[in-house]
C-alpha positions as CSV (number, residue, x, y, z in Angstrom):
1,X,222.6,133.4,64.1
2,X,221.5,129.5,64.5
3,X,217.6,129.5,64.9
4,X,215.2,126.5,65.4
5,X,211.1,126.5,66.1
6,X,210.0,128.6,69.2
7,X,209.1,125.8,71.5
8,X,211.2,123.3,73.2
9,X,211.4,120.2,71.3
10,X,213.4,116.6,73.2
11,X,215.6,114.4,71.5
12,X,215.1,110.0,71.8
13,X,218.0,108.9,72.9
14,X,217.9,108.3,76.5
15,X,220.9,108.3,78.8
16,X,221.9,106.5,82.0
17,X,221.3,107.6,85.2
18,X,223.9,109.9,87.5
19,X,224.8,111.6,90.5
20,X,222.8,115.0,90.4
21,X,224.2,118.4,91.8
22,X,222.9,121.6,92.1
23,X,224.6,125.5,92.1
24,X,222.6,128.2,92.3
25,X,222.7,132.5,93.9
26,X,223.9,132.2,97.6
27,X,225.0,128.2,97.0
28,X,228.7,129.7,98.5
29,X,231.2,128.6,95.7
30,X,234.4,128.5,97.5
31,X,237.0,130.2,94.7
32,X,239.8,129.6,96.9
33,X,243.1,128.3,95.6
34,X,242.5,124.6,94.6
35,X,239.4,125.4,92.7
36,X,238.7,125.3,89.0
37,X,240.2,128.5,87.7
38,X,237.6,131.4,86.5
39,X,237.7,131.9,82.7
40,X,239.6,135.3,81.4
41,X,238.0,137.5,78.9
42,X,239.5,135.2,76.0
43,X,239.7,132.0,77.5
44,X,237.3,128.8,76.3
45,X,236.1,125.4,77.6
46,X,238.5,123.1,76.0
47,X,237.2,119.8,74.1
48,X,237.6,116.5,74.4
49,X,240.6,114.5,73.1
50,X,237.7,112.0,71.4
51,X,238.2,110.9,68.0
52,X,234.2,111.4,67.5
53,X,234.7,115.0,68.5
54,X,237.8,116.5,66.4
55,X,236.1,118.3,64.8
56,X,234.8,121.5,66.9
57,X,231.5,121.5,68.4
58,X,229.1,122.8,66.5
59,X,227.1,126.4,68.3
60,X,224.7,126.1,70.4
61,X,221.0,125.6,68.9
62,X,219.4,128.9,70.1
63,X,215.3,129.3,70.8
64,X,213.8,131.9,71.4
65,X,210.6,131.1,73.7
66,X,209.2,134.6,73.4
67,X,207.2,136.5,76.3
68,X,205.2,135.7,79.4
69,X,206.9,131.9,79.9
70,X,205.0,130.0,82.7
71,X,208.1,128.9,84.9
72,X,206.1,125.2,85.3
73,X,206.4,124.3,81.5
74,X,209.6,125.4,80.7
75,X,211.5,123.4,84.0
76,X,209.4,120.5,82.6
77,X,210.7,121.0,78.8
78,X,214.4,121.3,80.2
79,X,213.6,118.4,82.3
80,X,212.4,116.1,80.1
81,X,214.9,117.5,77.3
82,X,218.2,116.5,79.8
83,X,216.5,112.9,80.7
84,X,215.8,112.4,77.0
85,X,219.2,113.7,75.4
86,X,221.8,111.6,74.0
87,X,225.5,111.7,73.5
88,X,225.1,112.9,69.8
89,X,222.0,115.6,71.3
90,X,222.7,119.1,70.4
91,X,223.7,121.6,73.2
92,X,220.6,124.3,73.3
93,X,220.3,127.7,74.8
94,X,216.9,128.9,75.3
95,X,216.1,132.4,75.5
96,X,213.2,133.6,76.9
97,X,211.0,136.3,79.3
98,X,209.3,134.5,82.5
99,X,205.7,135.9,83.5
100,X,206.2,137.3,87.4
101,X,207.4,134.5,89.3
102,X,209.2,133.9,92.6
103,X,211.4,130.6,92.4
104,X,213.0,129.0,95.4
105,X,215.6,126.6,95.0
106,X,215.7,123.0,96.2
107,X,216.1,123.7,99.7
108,X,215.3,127.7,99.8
109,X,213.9,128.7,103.0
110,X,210.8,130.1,103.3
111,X,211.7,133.0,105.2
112,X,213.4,134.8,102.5
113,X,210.2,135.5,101.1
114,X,209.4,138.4,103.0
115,X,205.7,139.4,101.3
116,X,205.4,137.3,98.1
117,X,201.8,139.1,97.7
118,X,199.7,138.0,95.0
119,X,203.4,136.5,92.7
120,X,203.3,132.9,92.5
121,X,205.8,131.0,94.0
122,X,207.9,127.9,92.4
123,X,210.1,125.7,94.6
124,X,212.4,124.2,91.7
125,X,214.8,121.9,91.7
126,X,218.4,124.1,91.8
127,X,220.5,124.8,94.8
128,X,220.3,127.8,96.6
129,X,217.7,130.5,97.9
130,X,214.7,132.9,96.5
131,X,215.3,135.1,93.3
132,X,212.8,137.0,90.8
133,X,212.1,136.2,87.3
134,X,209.9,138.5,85.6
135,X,209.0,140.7,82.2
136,X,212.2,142.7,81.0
137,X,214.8,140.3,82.4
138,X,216.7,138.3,80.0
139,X,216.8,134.4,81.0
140,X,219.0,132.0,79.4
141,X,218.7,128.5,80.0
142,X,222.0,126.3,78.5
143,X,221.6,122.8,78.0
144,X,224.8,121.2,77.8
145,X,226.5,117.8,78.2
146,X,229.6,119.1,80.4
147,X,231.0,115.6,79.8
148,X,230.9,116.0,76.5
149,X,232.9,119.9,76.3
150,X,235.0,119.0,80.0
151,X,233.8,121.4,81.9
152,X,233.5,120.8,85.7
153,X,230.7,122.9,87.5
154,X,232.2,125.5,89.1
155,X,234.2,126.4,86.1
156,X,230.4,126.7,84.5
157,X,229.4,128.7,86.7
158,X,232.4,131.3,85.8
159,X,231.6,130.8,82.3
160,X,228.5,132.2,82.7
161,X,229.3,135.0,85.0
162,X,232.0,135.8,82.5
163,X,229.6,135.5,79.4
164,X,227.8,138.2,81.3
165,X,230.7,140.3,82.4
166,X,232.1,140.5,78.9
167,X,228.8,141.8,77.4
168,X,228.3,144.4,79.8
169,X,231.9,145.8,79.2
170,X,230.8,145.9,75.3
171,X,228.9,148.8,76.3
172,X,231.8,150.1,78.9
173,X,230.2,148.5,81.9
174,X,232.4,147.4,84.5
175,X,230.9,143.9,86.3
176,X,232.7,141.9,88.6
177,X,231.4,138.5,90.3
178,X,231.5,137.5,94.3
179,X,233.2,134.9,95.6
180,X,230.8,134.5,99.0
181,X,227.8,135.1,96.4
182,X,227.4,133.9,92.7
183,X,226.6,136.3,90.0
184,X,227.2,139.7,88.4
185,X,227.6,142.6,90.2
186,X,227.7,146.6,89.5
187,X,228.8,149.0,91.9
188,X,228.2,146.1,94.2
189,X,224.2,145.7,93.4
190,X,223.4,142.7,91.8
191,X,222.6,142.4,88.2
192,X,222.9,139.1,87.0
193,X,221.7,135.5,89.0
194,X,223.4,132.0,88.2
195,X,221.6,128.9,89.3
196,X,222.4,125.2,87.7
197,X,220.9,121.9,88.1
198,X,223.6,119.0,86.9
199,X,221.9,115.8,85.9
200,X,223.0,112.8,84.4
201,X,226.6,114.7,83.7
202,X,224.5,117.7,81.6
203,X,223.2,120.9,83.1
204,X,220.3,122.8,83.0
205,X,218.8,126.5,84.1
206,X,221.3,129.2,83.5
207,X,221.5,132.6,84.6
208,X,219.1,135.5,84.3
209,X,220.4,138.9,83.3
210,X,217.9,142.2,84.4
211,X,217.5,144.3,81.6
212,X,214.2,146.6,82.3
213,X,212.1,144.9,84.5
214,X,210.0,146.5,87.8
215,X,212.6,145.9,90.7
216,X,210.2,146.4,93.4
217,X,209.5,142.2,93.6
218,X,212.7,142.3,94.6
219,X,212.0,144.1,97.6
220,X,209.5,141.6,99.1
221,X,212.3,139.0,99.0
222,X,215.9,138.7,100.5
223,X,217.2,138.2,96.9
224,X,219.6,135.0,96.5
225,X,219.0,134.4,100.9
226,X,221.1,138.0,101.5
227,X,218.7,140.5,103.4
228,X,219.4,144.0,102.3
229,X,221.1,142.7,99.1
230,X,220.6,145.8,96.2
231,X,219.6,144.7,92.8
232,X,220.4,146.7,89.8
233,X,219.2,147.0,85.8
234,X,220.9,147.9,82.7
235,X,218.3,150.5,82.2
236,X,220.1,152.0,85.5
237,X,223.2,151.9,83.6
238,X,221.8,153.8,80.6
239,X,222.3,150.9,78.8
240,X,219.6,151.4,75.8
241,X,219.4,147.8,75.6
242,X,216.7,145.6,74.6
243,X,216.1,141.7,76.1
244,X,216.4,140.6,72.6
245,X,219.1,142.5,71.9
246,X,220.8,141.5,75.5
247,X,220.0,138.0,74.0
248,X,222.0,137.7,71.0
249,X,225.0,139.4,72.6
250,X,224.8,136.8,75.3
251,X,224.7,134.0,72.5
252,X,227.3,135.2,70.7
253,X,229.8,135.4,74.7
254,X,228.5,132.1,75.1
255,X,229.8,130.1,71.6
256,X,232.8,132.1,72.0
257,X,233.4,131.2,75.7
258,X,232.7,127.8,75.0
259,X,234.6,127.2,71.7
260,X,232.2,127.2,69.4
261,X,232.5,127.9,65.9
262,X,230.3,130.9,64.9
263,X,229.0,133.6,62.5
């Protein structure tokens, strides 16, 4: 498994500006015919026709950011890593464990958060409503240049569901996702949240996958803007599953979704 330091690091060669676009839980994906088809089991992002890039694209430079992440810095580090990057930058996935945090996205309503008590709150900059990050939940934040690997944002978005889907039925776990509602789904509770910011053609946040964490935050929210919506674990499952565990299964869905070369 690729490894690099445990703390985000930014690479010098700045980009030029472009449009932004944000997709995140309850953003409304239409999946309708005419969109960007959703990734089978096997499928993977095709690459670019560039002579620069015949070669395959190397995997994806994995960190592992450890425990207790204050939500603040590590939206600064992918900010400042996607304004920073250049077209020769690595692609990164960070893995990591937020402390308890509500986030709202960039124009969440405030009346999806029912009784927040004493769990700060972070209005970010991705689409969509109000989720939960906390202890026990896998996050995974991918940094990538989608003009770089051709991948439009929707079809992201199903990569990432599908990364998830595919390491659930590893352990004979059968996930679907929503078409009304982005993310993973089990017996129709949700288990899995995808939210994207696209910058400067190159995305940031990712999708957060719930492992073992205390569900009852989720009960002092309407998760992803849906009142009532039930929110599931793998621990539910009986999935003996740890986040780091969760984590390098999800690497290794990811290169493979993606086309990446790796051991």
């Amino acid at each position: 498994m690729p490894s690099t330091a445990s703390s985000p690091s930014t690479p010098r060669s700045p980009v030029p500006s472009d449009a932004t676009q944000d997709v995140a839980p309850g953003a409304g994906l239409s999946l309708a015919s005419g969109s960007e088809p959703v990734l089978s089991q096997h499928a993977s992002a095709s690459q670019p026709d560039s002579p620069l890039l015949a070669a395959p694209l190397p995997p994806l430079r994995l960190r592992w950011l450890g425990q207790g992440c204050d939500y603040h810095e590590i939206w600064a580090g992918m900010r400042r890593f996607t304004d920073e990057r250049g077209p020769q930058t690595d692609d990164e996935l960070w893995l990591l464990e937020h402390a308890p945090v509500f986030t709202l996205g960039q124009a969440g309503l405030p009346d999806h958060l029912l009784d927040p008590g004493s769990i700060p709150i972070v209005q970010c900059d991705r689409g969509g409503q109000v989720t939960y990050h906390g202890p026990g939940q896998l996050v995974a934040y991918l940094l990538l240049d989608l003009k770089r690997v051709r991948i439009g944002v929707k079809q992201l978005v199903h990569l990432l569901e599908q990364a998830i889907i595919d390491l659930l039925a590893d352990h004979r776990v059968v996930a679907q996702p929503r078409a009304d509602a982005p993310g993973v789904y089990v017996n129709e509770a949700k288990i899995a949240s995808v939210g994207l910011r696209v910058r400067r053609g190159c995305c940031y946040h990712g999708v957060a996958l719930n492992i073992d964490l205390d569900l009852a935050p989720f009960a002092r929210i309407n998760p992803c803007g849906y009142p009532g919506l039930v929110v599931t674990r793998t621990q539910d499952l009986g999935l003996s599953l740890s986040v780091d565990a969760a984590g390098r299964e999800l690497d290794t869905q990811l290169n493979r979704l993606l086309g990446r070369p790796y051991k």
